[in-house]
N, CA, C and O atoms as CSV, one atom per row, in Angstrom:
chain,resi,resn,atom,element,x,y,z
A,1,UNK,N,N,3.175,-7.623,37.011
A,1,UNK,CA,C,3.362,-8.594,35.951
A,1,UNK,C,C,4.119,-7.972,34.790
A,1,UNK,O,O,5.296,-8.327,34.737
A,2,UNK,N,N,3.705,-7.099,33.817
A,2,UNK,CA,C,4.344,-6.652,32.874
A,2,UNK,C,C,4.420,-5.102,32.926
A,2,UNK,O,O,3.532,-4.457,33.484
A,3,UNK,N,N,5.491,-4.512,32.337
A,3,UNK,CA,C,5.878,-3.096,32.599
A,3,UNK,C,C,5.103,-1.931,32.471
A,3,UNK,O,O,4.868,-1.621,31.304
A,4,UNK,N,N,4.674,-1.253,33.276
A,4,UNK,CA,C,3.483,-0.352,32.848
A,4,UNK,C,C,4.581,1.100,32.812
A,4,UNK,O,O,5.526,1.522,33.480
A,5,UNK,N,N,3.886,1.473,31.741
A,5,UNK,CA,C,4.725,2.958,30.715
A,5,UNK,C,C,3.682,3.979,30.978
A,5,UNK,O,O,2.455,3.932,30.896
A,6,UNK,N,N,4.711,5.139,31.400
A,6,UNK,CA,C,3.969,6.614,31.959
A,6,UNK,C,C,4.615,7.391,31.182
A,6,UNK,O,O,5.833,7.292,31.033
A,7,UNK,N,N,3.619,8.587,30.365
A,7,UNK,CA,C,3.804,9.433,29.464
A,7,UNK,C,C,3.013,10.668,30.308
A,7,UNK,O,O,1.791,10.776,30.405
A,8,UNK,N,N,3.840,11.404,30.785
A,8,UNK,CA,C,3.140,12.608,31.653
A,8,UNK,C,C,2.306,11.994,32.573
A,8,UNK,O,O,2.728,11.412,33.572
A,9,UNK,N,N,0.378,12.172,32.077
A,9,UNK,CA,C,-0.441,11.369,33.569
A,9,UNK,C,C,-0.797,10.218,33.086
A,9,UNK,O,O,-1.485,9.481,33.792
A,10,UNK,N,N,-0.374,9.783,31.671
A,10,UNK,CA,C,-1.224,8.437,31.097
A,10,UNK,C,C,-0.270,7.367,31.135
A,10,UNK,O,O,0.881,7.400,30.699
A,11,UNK,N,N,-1.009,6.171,31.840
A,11,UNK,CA,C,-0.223,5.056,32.459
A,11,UNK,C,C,-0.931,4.121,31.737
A,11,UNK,O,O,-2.143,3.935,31.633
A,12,UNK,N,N,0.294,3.404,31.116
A,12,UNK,CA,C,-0.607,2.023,29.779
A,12,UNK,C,C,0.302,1.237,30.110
A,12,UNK,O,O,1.004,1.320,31.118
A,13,UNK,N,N,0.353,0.084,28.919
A,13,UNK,CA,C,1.323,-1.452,29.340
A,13,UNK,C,C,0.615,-2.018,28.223
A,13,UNK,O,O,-0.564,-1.883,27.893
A,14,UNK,N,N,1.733,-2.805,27.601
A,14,UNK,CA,C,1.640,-4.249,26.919
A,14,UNK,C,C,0.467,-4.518,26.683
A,14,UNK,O,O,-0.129,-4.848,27.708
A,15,UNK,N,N,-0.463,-4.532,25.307
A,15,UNK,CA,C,-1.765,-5.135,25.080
A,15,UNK,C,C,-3.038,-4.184,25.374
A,15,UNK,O,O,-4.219,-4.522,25.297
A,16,UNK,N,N,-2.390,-2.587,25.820
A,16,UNK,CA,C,-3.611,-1.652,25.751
A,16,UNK,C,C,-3.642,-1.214,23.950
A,16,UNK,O,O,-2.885,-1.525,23.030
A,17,UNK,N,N,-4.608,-0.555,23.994
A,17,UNK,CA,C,-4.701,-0.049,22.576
A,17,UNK,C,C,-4.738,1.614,22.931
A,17,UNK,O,O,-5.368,2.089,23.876
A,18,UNK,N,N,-3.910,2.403,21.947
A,18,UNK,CA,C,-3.684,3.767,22.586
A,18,UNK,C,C,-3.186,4.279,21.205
A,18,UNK,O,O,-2.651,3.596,20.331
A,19,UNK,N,N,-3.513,5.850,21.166
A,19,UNK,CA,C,-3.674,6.913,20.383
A,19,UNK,C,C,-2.299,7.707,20.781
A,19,UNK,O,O,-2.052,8.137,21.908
A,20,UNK,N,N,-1.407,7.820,19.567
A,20,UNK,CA,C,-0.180,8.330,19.872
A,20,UNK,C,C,-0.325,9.799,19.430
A,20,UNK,O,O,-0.401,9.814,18.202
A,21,UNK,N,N,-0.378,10.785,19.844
A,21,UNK,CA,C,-0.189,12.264,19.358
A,21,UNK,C,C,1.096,12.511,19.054
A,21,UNK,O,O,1.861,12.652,20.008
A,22,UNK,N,N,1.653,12.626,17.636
A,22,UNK,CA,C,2.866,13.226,17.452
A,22,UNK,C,C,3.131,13.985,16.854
A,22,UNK,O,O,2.504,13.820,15.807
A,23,UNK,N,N,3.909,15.106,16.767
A,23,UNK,CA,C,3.821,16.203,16.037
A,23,UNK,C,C,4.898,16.490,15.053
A,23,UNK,O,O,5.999,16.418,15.599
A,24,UNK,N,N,4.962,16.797,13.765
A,24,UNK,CA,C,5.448,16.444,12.628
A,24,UNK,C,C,5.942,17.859,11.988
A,24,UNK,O,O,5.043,18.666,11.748
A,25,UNK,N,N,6.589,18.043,11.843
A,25,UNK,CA,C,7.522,19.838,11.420
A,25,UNK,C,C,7.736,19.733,10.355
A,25,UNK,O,O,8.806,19.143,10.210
A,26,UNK,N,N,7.014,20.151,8.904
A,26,UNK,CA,C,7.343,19.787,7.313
A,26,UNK,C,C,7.417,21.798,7.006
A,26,UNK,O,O,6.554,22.675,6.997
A,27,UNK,N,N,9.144,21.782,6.767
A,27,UNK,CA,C,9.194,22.940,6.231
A,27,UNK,C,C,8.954,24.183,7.661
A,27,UNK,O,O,9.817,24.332,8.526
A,28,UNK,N,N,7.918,24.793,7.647
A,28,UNK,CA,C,7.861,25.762,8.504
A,28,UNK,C,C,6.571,25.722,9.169
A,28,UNK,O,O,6.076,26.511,9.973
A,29,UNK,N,N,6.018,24.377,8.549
A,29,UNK,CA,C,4.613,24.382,9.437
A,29,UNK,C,C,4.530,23.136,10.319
A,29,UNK,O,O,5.268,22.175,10.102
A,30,UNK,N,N,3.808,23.143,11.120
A,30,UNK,CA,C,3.454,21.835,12.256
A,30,UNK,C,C,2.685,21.584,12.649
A,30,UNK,O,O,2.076,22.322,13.423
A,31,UNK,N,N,2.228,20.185,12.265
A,31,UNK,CA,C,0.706,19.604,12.353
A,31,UNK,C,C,0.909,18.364,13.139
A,31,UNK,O,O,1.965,17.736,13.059
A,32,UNK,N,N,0.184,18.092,13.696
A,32,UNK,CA,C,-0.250,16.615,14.553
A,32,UNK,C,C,-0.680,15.213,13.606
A,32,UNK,O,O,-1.517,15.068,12.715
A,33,UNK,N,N,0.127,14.440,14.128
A,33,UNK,CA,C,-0.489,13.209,13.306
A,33,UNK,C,C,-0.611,12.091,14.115
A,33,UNK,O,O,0.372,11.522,14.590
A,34,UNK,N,N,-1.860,11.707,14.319
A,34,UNK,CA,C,-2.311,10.237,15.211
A,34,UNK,C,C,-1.864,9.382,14.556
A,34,UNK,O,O,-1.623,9.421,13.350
A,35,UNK,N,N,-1.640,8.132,15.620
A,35,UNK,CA,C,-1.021,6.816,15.150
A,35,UNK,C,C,-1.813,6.335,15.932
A,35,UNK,O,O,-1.882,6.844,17.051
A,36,UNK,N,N,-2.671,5.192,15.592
A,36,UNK,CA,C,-3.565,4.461,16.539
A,36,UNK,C,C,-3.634,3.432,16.171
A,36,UNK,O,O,-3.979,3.058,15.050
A,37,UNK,N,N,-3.069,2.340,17.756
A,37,UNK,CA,C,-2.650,0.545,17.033
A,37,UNK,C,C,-2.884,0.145,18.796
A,37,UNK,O,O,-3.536,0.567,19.752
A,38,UNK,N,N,-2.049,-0.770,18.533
A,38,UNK,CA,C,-2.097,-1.863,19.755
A,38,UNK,C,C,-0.528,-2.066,20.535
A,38,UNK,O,O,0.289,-2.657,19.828
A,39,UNK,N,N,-0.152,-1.737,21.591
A,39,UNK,CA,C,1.623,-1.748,22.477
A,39,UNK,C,C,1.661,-3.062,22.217
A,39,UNK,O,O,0.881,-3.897,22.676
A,40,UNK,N,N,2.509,-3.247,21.527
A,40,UNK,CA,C,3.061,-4.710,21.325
A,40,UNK,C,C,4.156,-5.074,22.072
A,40,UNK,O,O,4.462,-6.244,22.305
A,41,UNK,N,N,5.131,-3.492,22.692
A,41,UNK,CA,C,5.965,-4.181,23.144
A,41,UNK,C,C,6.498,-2.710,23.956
A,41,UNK,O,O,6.497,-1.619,23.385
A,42,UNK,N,N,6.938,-2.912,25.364
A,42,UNK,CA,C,7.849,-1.736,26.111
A,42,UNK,C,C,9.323,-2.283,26.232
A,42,UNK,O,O,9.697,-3.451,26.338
A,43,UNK,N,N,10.030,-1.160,26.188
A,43,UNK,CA,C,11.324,-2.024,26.913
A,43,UNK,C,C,12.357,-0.667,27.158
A,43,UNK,O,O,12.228,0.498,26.781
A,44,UNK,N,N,13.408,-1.321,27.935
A,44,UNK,CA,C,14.065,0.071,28.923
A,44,UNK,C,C,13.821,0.566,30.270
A,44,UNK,O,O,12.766,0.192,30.781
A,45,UNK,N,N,14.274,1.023,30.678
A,45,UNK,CA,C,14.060,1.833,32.075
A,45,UNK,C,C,14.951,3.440,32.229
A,45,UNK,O,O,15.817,3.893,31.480
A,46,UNK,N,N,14.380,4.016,33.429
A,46,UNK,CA,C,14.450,5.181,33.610
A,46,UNK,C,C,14.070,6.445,32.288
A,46,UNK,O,O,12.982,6.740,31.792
A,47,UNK,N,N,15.033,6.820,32.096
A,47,UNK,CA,C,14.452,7.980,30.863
A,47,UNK,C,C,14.654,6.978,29.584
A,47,UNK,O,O,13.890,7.356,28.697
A,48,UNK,N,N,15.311,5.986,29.227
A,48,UNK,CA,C,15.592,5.835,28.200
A,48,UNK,C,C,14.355,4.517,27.276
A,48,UNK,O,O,14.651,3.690,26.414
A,49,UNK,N,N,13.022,4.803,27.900
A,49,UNK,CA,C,12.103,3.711,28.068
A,49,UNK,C,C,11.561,3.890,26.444
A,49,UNK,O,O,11.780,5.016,25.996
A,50,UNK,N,N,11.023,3.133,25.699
A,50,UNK,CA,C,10.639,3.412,24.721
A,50,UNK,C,C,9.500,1.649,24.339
A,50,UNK,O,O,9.736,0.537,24.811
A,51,UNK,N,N,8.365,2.027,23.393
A,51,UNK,CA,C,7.595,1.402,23.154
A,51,UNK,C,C,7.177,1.132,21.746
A,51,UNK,O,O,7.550,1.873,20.836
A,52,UNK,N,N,6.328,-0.019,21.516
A,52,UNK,CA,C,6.575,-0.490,19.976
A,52,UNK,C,C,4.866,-0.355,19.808
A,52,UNK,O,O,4.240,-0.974,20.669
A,53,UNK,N,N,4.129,0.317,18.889
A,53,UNK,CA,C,2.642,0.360,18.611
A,53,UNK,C,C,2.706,-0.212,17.208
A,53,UNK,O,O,3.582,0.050,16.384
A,54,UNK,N,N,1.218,-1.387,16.958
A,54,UNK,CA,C,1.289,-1.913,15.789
A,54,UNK,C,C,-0.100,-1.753,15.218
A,54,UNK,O,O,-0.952,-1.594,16.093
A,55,UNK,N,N,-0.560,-1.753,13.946
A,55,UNK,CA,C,-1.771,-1.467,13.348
A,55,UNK,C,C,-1.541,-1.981,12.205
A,55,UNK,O,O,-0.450,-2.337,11.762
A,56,UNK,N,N,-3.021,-2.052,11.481
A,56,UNK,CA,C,-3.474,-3.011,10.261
A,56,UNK,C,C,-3.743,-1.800,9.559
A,56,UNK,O,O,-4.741,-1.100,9.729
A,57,UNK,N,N,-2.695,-1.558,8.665
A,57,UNK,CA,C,-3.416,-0.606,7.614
A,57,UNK,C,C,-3.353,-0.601,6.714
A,57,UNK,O,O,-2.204,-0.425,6.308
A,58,UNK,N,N,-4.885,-0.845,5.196
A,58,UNK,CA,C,-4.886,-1.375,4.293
A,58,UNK,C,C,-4.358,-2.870,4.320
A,58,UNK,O,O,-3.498,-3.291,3.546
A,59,UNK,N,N,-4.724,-3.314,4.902
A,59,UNK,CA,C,-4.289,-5.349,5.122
A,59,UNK,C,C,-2.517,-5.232,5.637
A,59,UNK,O,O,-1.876,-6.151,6.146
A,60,UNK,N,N,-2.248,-4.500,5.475
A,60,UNK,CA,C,-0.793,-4.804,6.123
A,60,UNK,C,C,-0.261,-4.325,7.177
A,60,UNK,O,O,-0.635,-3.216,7.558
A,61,UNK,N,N,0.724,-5.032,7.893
A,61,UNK,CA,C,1.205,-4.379,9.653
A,61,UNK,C,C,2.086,-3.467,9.554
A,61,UNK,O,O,3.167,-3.519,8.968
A,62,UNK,N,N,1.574,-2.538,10.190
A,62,UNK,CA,C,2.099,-0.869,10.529
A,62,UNK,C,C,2.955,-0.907,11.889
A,62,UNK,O,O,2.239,-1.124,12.866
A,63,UNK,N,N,4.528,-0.721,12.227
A,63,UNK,CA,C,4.850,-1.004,13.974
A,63,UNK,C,C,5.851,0.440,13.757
A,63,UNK,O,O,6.626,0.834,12.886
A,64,UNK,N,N,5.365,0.937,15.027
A,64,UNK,CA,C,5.992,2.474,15.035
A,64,UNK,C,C,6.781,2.106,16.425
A,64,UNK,O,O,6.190,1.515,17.328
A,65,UNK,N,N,8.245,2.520,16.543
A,65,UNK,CA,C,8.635,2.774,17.589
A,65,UNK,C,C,8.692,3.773,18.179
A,65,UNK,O,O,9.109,4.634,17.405
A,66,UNK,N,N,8.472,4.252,19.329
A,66,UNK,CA,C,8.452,5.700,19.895
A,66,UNK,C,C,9.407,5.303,21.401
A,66,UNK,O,O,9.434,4.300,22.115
A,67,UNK,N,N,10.182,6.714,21.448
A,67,UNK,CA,C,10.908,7.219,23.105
A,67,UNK,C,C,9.668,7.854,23.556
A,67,UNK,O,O,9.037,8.770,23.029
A,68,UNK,N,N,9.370,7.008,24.942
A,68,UNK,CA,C,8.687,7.504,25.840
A,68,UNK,C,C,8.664,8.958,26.112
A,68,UNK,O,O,7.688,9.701,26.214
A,69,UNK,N,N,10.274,9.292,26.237
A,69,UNK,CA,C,10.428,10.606,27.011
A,69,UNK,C,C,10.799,11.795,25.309
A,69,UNK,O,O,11.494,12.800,25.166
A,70,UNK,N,N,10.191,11.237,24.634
A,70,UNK,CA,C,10.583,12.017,23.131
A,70,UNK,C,C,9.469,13.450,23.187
A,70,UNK,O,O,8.284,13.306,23.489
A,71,UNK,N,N,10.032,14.715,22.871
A,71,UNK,CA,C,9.661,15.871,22.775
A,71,UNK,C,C,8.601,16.119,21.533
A,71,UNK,O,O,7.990,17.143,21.227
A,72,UNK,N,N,8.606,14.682,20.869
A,72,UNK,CA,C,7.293,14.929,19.548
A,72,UNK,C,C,6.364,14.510,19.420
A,72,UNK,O,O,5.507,14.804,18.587
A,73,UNK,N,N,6.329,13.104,20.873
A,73,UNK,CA,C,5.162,12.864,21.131
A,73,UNK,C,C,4.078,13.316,22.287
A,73,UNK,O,O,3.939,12.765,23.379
A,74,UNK,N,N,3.243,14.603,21.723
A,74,UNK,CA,C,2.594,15.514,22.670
A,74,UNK,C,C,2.013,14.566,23.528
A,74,UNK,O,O,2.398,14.488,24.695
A,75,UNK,N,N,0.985,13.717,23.012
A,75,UNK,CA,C,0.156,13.060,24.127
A,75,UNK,C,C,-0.010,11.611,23.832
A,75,UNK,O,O,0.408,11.085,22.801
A,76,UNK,N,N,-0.747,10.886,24.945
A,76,UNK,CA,C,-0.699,9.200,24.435
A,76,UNK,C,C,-2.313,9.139,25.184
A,76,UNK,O,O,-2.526,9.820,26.187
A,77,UNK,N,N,-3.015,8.570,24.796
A,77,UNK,CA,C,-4.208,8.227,25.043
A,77,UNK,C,C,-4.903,6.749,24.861
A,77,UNK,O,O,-5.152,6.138,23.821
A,78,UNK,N,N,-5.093,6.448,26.005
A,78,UNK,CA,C,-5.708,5.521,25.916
A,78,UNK,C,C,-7.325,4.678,25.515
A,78,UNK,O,O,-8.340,4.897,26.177
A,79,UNK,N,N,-7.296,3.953,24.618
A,79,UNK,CA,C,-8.157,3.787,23.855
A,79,UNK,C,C,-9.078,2.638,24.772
A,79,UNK,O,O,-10.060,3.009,25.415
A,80,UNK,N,N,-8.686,1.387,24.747
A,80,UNK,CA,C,-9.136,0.630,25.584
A,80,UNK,C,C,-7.853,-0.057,26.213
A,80,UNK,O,O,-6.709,0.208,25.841
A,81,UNK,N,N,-8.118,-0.823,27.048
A,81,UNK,CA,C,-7.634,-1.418,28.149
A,81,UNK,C,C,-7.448,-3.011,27.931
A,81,UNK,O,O,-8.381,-3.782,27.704
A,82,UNK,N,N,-6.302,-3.317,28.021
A,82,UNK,CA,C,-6.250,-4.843,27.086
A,82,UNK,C,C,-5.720,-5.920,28.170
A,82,UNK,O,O,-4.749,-5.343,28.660
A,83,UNK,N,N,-5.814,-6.924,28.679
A,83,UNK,CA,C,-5.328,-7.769,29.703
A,83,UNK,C,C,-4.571,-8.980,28.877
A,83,UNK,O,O,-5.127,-9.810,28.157
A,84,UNK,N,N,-3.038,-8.864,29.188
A,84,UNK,CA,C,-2.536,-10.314,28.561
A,84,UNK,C,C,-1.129,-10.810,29.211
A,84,UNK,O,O,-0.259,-10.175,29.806
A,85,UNK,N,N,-1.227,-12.070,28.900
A,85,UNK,CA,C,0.050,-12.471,30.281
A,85,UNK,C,C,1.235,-12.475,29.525
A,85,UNK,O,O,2.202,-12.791,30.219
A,86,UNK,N,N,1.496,-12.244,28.388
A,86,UNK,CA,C,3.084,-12.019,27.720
A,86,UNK,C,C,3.779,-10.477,28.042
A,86,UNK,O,O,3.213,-9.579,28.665
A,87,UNK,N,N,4.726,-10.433,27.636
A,87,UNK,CA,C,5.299,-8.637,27.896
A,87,UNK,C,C,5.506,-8.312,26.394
A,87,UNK,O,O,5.474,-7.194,25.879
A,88,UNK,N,N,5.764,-9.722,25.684
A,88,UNK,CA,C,6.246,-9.086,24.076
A,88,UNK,C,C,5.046,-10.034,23.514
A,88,UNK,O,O,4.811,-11.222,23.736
A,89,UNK,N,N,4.238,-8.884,22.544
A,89,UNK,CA,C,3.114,-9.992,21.811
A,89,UNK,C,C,3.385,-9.950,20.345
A,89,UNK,O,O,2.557,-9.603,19.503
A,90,UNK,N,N,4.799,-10.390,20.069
A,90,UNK,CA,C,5.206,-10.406,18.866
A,90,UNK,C,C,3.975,-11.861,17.654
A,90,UNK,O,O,3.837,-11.888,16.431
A,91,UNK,N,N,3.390,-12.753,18.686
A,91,UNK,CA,C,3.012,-13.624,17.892
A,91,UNK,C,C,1.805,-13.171,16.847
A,91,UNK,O,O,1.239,-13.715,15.899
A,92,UNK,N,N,1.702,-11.801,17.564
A,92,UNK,CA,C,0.185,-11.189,16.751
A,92,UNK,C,C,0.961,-10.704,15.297
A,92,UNK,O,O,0.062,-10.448,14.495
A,93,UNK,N,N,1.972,-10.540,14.826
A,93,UNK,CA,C,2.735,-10.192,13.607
A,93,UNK,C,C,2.062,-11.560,12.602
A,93,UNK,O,O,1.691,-11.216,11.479
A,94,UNK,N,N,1.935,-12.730,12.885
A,94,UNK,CA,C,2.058,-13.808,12.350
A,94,UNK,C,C,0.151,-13.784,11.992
A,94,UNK,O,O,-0.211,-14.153,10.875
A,95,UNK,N,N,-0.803,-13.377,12.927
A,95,UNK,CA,C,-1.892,-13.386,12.270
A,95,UNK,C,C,-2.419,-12.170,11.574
A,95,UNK,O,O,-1.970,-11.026,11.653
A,96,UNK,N,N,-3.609,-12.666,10.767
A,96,UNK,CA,C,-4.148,-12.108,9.502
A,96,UNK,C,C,-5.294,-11.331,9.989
A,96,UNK,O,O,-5.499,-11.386,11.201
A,97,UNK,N,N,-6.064,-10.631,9.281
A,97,UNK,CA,C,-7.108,-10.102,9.336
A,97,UNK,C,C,-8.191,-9.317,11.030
A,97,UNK,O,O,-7.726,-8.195,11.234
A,98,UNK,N,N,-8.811,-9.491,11.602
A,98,UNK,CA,C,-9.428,-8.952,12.765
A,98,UNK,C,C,-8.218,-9.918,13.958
A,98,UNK,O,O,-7.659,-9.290,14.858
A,99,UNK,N,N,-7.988,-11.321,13.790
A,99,UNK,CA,C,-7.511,-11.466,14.970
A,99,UNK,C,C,-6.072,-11.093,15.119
A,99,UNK,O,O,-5.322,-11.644,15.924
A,100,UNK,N,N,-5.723,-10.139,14.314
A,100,UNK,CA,C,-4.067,-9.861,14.461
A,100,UNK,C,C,-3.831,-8.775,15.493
A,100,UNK,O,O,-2.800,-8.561,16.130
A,101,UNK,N,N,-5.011,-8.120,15.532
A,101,UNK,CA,C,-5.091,-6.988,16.663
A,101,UNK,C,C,-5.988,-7.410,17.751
A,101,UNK,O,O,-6.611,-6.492,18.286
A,102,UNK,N,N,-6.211,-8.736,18.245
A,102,UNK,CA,C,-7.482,-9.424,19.244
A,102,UNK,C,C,-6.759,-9.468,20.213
A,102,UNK,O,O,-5.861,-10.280,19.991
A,103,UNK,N,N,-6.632,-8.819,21.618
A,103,UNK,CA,C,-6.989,-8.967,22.796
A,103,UNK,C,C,-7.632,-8.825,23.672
A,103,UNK,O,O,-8.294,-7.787,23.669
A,104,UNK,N,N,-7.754,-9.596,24.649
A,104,UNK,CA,C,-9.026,-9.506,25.948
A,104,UNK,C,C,-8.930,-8.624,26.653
A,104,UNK,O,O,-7.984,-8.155,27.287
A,105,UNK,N,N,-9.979,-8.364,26.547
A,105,UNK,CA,C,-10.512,-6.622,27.356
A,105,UNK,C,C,-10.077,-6.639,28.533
A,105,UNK,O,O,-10.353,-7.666,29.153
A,106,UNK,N,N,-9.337,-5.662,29.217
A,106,UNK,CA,C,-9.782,-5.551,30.990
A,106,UNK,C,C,-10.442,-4.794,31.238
A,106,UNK,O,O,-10.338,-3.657,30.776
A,107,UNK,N,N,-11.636,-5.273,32.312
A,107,UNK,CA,C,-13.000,-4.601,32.502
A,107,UNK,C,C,-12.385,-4.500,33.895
A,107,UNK,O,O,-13.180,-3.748,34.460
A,108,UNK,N,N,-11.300,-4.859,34.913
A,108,UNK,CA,C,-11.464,-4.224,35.937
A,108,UNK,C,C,-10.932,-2.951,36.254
A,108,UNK,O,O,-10.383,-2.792,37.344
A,109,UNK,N,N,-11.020,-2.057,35.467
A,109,UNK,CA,C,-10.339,-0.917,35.834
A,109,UNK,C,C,-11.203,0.458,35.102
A,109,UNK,O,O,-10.797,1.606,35.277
């Protein structure tokens, strides 16, 4: 149904919720910084695949784009497991408060 995205062994898609590890070079030091939201959106193929993560922070929408195959994002982790029949869930931009990040769980996996 909709495109499922592989980052080393972690295999997600459209409507999971997942923990982005990326690593951030200020000056001469390098620290890790989580980004943790909801795949709103994949798109691309072969190496050039890249994905859109969105989050509520402080009342307002946070959307990070990341290259799949990018050298700064160490790891991707999956948070929970989300089931939904669109590929782009741009309509969640338009709601407010808890249901802007609401999708239905998948419990079969």
């Amino acid at each position: 149904m909709s495109l499922y995205l592989q980052h080393q062994d972690t295999k997600f898609q459209v409507g999971d919720t997942v923990k982005v590890f990326q690593s951030i070079v200020e000056g001469d030091k390098k620290r890790t910084q989580i980004f943790e939201g909801l795949v709103i959106k994949g798109k691309g193929h072969e190496t050039e695949k890249s994905f859109t993560v969105r989050k509520i922070s402080s009342g307002i929408g946070v959307e990070r784009i990341y290259p799949l195959d990018s050298p700064f994002v160490e790891k991707i982790e999956v948070v929970k497991k989300g089931k939904v029949k669109r590929a782009k869930l741009y309509y969640l931009r338009k709601r407010t408060g808890r249901t802007a990040l609401k999708v239905k769980q998948d419990y079969s996996k």
